[in-house]
Chimera marker file (.cmm) of the C-alpha trace (Angstrom):
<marker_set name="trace">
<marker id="1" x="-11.133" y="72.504" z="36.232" r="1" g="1" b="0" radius="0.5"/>
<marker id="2" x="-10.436" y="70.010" z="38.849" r="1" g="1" b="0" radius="0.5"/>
<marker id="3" x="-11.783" y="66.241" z="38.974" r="1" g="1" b="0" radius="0.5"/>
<marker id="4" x="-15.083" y="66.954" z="40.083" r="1" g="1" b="0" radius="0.5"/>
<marker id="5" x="-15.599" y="69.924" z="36.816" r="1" g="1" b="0" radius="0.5"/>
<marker id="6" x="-15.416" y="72.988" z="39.337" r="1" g="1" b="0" radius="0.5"/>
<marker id="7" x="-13.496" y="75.888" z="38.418" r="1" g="1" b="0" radius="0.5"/>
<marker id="8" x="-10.096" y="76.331" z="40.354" r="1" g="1" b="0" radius="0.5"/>
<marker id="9" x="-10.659" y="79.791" z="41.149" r="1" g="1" b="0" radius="0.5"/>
<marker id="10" x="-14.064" y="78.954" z="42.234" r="1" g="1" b="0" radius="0.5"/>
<marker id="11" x="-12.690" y="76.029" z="44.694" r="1" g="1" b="0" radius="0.5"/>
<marker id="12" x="-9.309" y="77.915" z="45.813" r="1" g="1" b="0" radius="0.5"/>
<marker id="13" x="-11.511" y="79.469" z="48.817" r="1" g="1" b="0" radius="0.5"/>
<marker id="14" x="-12.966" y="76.185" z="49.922" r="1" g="1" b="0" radius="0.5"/>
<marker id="15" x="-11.039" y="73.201" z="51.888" r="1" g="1" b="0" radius="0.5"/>
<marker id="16" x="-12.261" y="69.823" z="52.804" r="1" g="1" b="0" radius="0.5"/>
<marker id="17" x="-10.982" y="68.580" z="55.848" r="1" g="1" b="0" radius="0.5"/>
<marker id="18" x="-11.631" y="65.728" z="58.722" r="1" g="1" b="0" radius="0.5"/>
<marker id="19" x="-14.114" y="65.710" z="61.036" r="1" g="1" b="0" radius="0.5"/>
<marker id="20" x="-14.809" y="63.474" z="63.527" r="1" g="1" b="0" radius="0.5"/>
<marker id="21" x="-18.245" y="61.747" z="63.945" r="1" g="1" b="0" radius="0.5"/>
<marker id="22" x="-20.003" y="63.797" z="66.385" r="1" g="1" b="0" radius="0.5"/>
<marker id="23" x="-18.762" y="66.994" z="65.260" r="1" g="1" b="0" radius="0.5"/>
<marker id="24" x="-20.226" y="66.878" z="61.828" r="1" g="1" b="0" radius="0.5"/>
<marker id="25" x="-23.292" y="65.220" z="63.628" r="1" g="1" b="0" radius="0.5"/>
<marker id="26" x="-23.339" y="68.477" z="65.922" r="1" g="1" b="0" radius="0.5"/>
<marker id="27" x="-23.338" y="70.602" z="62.705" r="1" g="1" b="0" radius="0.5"/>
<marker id="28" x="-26.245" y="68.048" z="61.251" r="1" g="1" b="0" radius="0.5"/>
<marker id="29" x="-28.045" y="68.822" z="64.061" r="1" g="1" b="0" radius="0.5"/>
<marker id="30" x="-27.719" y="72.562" z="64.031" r="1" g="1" b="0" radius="0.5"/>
<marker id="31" x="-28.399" y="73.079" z="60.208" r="1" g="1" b="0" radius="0.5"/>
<marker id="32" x="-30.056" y="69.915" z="58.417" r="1" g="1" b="0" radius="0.5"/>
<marker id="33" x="-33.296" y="70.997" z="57.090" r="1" g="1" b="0" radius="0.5"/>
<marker id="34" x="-35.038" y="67.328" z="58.152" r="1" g="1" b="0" radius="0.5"/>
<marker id="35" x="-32.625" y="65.090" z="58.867" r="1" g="1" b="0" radius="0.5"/>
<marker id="36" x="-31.042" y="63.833" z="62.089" r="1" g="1" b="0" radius="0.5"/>
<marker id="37" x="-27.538" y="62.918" z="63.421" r="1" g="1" b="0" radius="0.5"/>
<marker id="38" x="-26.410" y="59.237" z="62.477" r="1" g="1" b="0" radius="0.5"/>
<marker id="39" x="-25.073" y="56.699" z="64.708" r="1" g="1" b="0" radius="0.5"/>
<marker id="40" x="-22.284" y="55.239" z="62.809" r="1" g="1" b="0" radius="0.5"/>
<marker id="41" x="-20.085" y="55.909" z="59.285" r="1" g="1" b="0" radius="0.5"/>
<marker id="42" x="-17.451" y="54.673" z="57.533" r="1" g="1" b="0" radius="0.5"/>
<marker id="43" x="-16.071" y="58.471" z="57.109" r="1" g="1" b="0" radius="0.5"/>
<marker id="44" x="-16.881" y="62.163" z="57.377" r="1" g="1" b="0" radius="0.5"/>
<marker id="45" x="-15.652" y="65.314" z="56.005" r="1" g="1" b="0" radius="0.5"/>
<marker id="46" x="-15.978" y="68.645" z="56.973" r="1" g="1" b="0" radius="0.5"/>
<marker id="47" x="-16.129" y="71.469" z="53.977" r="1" g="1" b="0" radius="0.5"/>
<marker id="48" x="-14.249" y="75.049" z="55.086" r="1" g="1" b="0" radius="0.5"/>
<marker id="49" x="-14.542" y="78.293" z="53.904" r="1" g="1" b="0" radius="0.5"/>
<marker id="50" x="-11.733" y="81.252" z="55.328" r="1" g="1" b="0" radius="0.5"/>
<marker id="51" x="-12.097" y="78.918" z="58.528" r="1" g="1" b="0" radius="0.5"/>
<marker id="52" x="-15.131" y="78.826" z="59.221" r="1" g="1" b="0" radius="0.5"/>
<marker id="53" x="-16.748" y="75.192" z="58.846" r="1" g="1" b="0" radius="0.5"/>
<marker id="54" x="-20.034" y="75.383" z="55.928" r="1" g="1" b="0" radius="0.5"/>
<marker id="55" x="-20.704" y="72.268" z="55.458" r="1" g="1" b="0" radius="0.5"/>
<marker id="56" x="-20.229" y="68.164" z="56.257" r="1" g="1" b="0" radius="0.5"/>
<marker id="57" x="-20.846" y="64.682" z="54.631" r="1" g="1" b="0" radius="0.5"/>
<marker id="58" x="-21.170" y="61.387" z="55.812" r="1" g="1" b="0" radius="0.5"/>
<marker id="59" x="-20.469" y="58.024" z="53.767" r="1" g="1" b="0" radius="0.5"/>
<marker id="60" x="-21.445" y="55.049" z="55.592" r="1" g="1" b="0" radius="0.5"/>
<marker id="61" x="-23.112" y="51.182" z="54.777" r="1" g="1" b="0" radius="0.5"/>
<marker id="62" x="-26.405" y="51.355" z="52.850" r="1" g="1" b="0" radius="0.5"/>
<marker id="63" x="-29.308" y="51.586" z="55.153" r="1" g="1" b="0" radius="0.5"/>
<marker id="64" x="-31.233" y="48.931" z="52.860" r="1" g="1" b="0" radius="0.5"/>
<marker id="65" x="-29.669" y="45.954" z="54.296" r="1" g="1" b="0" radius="0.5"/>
<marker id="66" x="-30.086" y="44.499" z="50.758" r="1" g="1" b="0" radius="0.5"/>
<marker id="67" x="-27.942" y="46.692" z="48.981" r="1" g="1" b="0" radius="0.5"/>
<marker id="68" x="-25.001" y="46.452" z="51.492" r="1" g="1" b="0" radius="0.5"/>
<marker id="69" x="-22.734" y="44.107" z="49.367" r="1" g="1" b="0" radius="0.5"/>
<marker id="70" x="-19.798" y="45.374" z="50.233" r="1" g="1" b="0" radius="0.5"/>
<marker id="71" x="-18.930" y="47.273" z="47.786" r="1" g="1" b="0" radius="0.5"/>
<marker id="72" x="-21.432" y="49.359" z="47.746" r="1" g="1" b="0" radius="0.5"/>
<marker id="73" x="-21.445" y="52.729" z="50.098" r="1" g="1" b="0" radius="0.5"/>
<marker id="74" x="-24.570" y="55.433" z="50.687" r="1" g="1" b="0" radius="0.5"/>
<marker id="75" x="-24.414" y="59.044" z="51.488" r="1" g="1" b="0" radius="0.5"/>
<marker id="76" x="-25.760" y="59.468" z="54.717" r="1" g="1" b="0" radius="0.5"/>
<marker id="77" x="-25.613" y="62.788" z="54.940" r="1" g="1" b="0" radius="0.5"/>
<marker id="78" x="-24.833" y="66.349" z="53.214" r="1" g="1" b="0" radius="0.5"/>
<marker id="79" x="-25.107" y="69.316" z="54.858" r="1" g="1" b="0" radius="0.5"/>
<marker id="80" x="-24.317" y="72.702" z="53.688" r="1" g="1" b="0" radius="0.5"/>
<marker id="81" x="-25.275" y="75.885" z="54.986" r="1" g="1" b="0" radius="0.5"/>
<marker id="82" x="-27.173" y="78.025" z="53.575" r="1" g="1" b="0" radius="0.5"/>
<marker id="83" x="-26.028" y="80.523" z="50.991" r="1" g="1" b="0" radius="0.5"/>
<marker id="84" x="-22.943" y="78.775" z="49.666" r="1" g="1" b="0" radius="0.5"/>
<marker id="85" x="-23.829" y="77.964" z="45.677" r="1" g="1" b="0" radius="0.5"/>
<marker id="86" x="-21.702" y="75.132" z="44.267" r="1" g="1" b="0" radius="0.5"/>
<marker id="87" x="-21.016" y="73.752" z="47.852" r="1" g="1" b="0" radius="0.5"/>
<marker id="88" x="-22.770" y="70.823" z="47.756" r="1" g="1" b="0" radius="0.5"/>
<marker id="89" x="-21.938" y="69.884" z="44.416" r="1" g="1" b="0" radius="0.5"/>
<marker id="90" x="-18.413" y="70.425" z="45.676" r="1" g="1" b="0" radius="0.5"/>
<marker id="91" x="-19.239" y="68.112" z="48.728" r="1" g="1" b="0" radius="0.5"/>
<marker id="92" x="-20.845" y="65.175" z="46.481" r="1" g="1" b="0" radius="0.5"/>
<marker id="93" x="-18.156" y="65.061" z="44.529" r="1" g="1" b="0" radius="0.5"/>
<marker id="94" x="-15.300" y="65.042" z="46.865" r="1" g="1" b="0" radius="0.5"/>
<marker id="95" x="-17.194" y="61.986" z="48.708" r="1" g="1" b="0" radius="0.5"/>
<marker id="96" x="-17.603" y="60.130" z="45.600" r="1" g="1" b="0" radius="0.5"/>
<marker id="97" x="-13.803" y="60.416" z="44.792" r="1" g="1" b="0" radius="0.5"/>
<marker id="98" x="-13.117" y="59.395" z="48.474" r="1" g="1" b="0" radius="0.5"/>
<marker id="99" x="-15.418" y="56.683" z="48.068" r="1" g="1" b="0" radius="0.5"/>
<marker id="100" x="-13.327" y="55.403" z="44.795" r="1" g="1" b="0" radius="0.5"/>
<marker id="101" x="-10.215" y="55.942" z="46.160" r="1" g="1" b="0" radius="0.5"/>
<marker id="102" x="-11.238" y="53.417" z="48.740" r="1" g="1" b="0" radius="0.5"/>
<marker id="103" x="-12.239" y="51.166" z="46.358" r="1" g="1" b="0" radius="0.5"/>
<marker id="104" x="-15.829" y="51.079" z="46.442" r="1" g="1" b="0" radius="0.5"/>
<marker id="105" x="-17.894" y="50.012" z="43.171" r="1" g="1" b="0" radius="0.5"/>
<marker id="106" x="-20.927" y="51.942" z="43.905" r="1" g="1" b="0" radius="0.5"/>
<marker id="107" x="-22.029" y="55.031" z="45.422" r="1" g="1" b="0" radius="0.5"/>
<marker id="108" x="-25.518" y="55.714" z="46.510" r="1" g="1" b="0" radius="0.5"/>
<marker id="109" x="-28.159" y="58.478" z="47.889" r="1" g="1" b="0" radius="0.5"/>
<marker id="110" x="-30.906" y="59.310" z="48.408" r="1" g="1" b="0" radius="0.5"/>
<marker id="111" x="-33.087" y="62.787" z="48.136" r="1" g="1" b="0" radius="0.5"/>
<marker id="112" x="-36.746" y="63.894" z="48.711" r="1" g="1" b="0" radius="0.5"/>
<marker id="113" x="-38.332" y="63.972" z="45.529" r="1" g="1" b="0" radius="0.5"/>
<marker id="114" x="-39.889" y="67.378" z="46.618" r="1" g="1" b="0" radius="0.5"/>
<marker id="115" x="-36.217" y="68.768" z="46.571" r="1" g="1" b="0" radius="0.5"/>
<marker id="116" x="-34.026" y="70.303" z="42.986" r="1" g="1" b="0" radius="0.5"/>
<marker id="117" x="-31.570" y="67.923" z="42.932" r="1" g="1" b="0" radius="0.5"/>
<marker id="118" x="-29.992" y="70.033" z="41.022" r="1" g="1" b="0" radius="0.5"/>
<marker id="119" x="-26.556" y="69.351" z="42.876" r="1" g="1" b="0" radius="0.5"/>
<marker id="120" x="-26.636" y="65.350" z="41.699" r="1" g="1" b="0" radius="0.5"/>
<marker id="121" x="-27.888" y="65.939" z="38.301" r="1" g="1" b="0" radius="0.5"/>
<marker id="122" x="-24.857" y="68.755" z="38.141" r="1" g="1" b="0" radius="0.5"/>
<marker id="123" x="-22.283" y="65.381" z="38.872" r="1" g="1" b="0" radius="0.5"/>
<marker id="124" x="-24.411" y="63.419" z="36.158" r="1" g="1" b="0" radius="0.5"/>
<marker id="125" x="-25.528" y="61.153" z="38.583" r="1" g="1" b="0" radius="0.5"/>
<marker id="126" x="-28.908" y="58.596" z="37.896" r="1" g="1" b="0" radius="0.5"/>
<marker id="127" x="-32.112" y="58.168" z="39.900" r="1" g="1" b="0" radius="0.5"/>
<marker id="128" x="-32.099" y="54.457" z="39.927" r="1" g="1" b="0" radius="0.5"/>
<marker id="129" x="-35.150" y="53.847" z="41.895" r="1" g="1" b="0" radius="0.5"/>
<marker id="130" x="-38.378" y="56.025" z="42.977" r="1" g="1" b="0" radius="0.5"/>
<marker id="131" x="-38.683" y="54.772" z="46.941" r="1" g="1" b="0" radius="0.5"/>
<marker id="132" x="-41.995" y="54.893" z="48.591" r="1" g="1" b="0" radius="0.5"/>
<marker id="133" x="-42.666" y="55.798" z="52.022" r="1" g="1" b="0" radius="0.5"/>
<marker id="134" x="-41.514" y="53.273" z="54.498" r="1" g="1" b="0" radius="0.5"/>
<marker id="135" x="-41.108" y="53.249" z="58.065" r="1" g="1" b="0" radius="0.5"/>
<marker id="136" x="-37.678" y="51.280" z="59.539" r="1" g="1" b="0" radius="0.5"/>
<marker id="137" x="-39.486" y="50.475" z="62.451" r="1" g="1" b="0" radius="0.5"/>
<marker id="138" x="-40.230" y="46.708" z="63.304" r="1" g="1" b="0" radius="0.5"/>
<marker id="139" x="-41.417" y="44.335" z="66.245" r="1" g="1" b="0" radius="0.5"/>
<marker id="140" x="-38.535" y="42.599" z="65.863" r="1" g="1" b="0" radius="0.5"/>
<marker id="141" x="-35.749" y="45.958" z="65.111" r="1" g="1" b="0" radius="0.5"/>
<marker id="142" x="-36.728" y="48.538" z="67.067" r="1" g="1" b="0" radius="0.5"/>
<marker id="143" x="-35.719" y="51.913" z="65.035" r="1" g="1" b="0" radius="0.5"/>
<marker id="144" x="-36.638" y="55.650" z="65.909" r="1" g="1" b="0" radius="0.5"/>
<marker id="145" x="-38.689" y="56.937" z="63.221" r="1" g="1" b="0" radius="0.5"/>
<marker id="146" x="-38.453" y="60.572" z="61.512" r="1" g="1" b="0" radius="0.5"/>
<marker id="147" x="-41.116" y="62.175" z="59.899" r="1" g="1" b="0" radius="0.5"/>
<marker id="148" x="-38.819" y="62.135" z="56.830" r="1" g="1" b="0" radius="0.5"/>
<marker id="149" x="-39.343" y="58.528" z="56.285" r="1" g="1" b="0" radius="0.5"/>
<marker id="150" x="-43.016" y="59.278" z="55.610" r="1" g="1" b="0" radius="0.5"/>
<marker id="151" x="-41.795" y="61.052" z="52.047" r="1" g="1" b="0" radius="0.5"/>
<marker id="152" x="-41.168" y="60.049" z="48.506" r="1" g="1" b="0" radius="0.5"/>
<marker id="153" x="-37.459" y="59.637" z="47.993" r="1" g="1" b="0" radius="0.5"/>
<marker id="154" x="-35.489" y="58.890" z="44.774" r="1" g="1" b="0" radius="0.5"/>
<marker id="155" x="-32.476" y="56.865" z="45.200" r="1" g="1" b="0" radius="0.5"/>
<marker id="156" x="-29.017" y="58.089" z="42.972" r="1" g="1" b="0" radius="0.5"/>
<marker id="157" x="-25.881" y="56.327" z="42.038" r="1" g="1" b="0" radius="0.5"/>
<marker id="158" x="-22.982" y="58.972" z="41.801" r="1" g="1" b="0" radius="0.5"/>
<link id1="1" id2="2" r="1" g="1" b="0" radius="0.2"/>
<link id1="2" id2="3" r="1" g="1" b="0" radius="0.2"/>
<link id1="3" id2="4" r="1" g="1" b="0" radius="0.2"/>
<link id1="4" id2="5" r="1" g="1" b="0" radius="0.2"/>
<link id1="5" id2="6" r="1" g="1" b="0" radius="0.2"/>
<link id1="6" id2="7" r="1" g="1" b="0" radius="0.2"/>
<link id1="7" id2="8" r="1" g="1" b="0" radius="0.2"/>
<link id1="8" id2="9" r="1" g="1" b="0" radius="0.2"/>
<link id1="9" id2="10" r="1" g="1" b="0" radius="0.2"/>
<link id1="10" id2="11" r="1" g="1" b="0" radius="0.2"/>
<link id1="11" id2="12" r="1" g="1" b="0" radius="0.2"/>
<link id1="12" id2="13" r="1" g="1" b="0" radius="0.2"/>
<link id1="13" id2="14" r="1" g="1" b="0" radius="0.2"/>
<link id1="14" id2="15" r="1" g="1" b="0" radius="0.2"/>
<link id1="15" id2="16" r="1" g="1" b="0" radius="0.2"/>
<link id1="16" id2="17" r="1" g="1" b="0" radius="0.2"/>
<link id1="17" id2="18" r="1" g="1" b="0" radius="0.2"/>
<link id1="18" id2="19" r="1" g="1" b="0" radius="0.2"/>
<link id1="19" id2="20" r="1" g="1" b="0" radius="0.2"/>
<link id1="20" id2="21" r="1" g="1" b="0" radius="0.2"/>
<link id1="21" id2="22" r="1" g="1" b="0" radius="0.2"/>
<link id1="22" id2="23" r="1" g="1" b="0" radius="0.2"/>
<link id1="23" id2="24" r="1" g="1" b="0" radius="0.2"/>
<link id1="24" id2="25" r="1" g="1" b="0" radius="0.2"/>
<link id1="25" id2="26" r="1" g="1" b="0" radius="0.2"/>
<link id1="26" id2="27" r="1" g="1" b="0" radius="0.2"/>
<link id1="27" id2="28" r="1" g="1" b="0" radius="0.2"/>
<link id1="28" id2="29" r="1" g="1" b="0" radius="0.2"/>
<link id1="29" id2="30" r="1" g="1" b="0" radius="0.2"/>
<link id1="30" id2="31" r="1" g="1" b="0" radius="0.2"/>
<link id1="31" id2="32" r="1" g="1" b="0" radius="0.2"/>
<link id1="32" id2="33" r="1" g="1" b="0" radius="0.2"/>
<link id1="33" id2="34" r="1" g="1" b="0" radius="0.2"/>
<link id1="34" id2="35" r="1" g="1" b="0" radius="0.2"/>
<link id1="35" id2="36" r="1" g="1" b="0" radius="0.2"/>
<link id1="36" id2="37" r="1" g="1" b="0" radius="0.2"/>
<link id1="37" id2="38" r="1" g="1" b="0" radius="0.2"/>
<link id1="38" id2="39" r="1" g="1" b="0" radius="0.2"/>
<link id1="39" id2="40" r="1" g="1" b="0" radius="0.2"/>
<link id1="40" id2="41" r="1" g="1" b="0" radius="0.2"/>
<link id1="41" id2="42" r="1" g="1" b="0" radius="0.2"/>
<link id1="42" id2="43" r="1" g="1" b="0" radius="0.2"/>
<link id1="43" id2="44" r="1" g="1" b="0" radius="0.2"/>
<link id1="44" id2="45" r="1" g="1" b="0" radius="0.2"/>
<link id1="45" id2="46" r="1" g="1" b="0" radius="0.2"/>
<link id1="46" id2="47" r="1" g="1" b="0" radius="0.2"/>
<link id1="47" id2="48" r="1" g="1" b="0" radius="0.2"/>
<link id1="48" id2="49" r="1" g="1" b="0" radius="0.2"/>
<link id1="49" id2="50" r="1" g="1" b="0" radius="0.2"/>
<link id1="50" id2="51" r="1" g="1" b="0" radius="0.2"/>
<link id1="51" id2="52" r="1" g="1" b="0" radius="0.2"/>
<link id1="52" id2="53" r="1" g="1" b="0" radius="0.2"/>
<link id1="53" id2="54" r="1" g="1" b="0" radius="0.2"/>
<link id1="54" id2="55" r="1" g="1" b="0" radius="0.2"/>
<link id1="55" id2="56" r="1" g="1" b="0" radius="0.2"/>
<link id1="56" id2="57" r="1" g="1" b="0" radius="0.2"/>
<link id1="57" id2="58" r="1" g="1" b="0" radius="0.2"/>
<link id1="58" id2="59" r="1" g="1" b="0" radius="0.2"/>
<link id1="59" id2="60" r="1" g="1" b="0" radius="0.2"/>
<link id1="60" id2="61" r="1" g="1" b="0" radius="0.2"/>
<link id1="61" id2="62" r="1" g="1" b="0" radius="0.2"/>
<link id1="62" id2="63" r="1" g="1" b="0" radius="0.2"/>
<link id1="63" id2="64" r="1" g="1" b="0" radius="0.2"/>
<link id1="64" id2="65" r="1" g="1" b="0" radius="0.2"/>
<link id1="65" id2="66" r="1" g="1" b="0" radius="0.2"/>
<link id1="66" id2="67" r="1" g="1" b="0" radius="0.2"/>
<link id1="67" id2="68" r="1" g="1" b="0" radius="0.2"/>
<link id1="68" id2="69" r="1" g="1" b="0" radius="0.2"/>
<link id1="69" id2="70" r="1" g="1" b="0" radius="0.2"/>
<link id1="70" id2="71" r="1" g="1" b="0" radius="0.2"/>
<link id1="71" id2="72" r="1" g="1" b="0" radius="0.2"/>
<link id1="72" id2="73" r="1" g="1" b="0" radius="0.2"/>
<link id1="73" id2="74" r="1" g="1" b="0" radius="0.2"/>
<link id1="74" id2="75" r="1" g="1" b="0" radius="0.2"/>
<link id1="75" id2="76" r="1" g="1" b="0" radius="0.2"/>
<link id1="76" id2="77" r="1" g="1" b="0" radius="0.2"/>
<link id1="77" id2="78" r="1" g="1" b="0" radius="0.2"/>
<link id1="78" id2="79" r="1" g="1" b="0" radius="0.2"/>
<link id1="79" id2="80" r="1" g="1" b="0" radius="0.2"/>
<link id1="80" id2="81" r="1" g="1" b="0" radius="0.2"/>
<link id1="81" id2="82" r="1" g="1" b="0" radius="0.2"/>
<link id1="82" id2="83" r="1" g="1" b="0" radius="0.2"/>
<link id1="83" id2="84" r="1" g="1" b="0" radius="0.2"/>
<link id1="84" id2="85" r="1" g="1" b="0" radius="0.2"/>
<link id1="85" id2="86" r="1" g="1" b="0" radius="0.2"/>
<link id1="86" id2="87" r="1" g="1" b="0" radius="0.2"/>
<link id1="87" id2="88" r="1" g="1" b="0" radius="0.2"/>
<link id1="88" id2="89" r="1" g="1" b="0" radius="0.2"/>
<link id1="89" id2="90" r="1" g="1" b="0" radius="0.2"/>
<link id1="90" id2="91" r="1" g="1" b="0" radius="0.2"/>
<link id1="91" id2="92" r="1" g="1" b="0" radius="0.2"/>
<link id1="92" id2="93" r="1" g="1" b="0" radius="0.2"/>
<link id1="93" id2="94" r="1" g="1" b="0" radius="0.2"/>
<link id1="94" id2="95" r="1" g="1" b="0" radius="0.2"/>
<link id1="95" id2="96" r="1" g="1" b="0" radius="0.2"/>
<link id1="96" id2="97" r="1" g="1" b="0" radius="0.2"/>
<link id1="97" id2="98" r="1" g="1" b="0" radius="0.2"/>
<link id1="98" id2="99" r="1" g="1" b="0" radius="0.2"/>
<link id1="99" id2="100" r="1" g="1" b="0" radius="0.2"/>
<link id1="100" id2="101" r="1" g="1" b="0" radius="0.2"/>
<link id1="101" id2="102" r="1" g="1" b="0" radius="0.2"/>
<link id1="102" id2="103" r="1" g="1" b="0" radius="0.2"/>
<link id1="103" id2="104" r="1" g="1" b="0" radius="0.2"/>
<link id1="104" id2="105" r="1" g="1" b="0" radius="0.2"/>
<link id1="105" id2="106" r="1" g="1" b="0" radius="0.2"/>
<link id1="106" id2="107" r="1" g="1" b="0" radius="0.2"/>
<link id1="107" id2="108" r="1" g="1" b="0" radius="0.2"/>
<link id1="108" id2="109" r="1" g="1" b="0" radius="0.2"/>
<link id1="109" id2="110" r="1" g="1" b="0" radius="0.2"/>
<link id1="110" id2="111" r="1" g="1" b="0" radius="0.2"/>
<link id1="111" id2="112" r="1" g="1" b="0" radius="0.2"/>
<link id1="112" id2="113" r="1" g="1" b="0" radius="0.2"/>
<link id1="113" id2="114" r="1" g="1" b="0" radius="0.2"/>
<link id1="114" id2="115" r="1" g="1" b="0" radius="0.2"/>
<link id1="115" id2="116" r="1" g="1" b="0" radius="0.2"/>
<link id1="116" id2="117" r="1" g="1" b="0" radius="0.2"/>
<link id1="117" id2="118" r="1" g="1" b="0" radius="0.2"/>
<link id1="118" id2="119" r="1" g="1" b="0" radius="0.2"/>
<link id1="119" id2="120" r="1" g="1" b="0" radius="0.2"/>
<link id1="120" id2="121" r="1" g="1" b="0" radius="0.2"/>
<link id1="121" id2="122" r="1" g="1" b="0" radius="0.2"/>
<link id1="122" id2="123" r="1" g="1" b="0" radius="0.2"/>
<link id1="123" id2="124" r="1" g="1" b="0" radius="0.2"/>
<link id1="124" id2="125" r="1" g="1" b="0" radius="0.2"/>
<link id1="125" id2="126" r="1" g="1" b="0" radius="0.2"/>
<link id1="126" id2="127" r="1" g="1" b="0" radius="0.2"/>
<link id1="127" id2="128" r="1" g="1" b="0" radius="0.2"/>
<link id1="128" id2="129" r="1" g="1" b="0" radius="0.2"/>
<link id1="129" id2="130" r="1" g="1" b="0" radius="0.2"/>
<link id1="130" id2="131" r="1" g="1" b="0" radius="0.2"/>
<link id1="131" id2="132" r="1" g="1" b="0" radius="0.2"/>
<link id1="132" id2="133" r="1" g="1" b="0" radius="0.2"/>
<link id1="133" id2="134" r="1" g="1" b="0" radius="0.2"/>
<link id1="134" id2="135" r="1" g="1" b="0" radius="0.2"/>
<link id1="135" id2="136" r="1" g="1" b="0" radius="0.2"/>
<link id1="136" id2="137" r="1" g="1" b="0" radius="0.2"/>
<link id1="137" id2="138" r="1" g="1" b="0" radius="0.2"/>
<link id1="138" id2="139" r="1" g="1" b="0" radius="0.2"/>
<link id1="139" id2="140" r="1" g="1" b="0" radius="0.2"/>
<link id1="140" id2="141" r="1" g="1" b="0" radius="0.2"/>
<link id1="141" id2="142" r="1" g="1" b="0" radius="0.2"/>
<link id1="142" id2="143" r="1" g="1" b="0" radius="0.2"/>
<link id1="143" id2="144" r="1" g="1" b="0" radius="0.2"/>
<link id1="144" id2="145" r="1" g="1" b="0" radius="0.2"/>
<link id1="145" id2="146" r="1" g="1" b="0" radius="0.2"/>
<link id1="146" id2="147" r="1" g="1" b="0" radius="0.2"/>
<link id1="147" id2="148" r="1" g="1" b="0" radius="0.2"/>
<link id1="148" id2="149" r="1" g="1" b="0" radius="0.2"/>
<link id1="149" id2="150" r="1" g="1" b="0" radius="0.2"/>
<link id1="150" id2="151" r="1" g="1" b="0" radius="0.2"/>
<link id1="151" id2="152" r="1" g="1" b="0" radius="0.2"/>
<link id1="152" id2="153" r="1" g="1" b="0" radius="0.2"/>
<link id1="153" id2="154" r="1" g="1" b="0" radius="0.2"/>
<link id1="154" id2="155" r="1" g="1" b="0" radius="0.2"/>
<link id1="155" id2="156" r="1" g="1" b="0" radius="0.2"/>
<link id1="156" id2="157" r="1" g="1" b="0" radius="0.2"/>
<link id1="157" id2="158" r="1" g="1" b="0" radius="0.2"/>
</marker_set>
C-alpha cells in the first residue's frame, strides 16, 4: 500500500502531474458536475491515466475569510471524470500529502450534502461543520453567484 492506503498495483496505472491554472480550470469547466473555474490557487495537479488527463485538484486559501489563518488550506476543487473508481480518493489524498509537505496544519473541503462522500470518509476524514445556504454576494464585495451556493454543504478536515 502506499501513503494514502491504495494498492500499488491499483495506482501503478495512474500519475499525478502539474498543471497549470487554467488548464485544470479548462478541464473544470468541461467536466465539473456544478462547479465553476476558480480565479486563483496556491497549487494544482493534474491526475493521468496511459496519458490521457482524468482528473484535477485545486488547493487554494479558504474561501471563509475567517478560517484563512494561515495555516489552514481548502480544496477548491476535485474533478474526476467519470468512470474512474478510486480516482478521487487517489486525488484527495495526494493533495492532502502535498498540502503537509508544505507545511500546512489543516486541510479543508467542502461537499454537497446530497452527494456519497464516500471518497472523504474512505481517507477518514471529519465533517466538522453542516453549512447552510449562503450567498457570497455583498453591496460592499461584489461576487458572481452559482446556483451551488444555494445548497446544504458539509465542511471536512482531511
Amino acid at each position: 500500500m502506499d501513503a494514502g492506503g491504495f494498492r500499488r498495483e491499483e495506482m501503478k496505472h495512474y500519475k499525478f502531474a502539474p498543471i497549470e491554472l487554467k488548464d485544470a480550470n479548462r478541464f473544470i469547466a468541461q467536466f465539473h458536475r456544478h462547479n465553476k473555474p476558480v480565479v486563483r490557487a496556491k497549487f494544482q495537479i493534474g491526475l493521468m491515466k496511459d496519458e490521457e488527463l482524468i482528473g484535477v485538484g485545486i488547493v487554494g486559501r479558504p474561501i471563509a475569510r475567517m478560517l484563512s489563518n494561515g495555516k489552514t488550506v481548502e480544496v477548491l476543487r476535485t474533478c474526476i471524470k467519470e468512470g474512474y473508481p478510486n480516482a478521487c480518493s487517489m486525488m484527495y489524498a495526494r493533495l492532502r500529502q502535498i498540502s503537509q509537505l508544505l507545511g500546512y496544519e489543516k486541510i479543508i473541503t467542502y461537499t454537497l450534502q446530497k452527494e456519497s462522500q464516500s471518497s472523504l470518509k474512505a481517507l477518514g476524514a471529519s465533517i466538522v461543520a453542516e453549512v447552510k445556504p449562503q450567498d457570497w454576494n455583498r453591496k460592499s464585495r461584489r461576487r458572481d453567484t452559482q446556483p451551488v451556493y444555494r445548497e446544504p454543504k458539509y465542511r471536512w478536515e482531511l
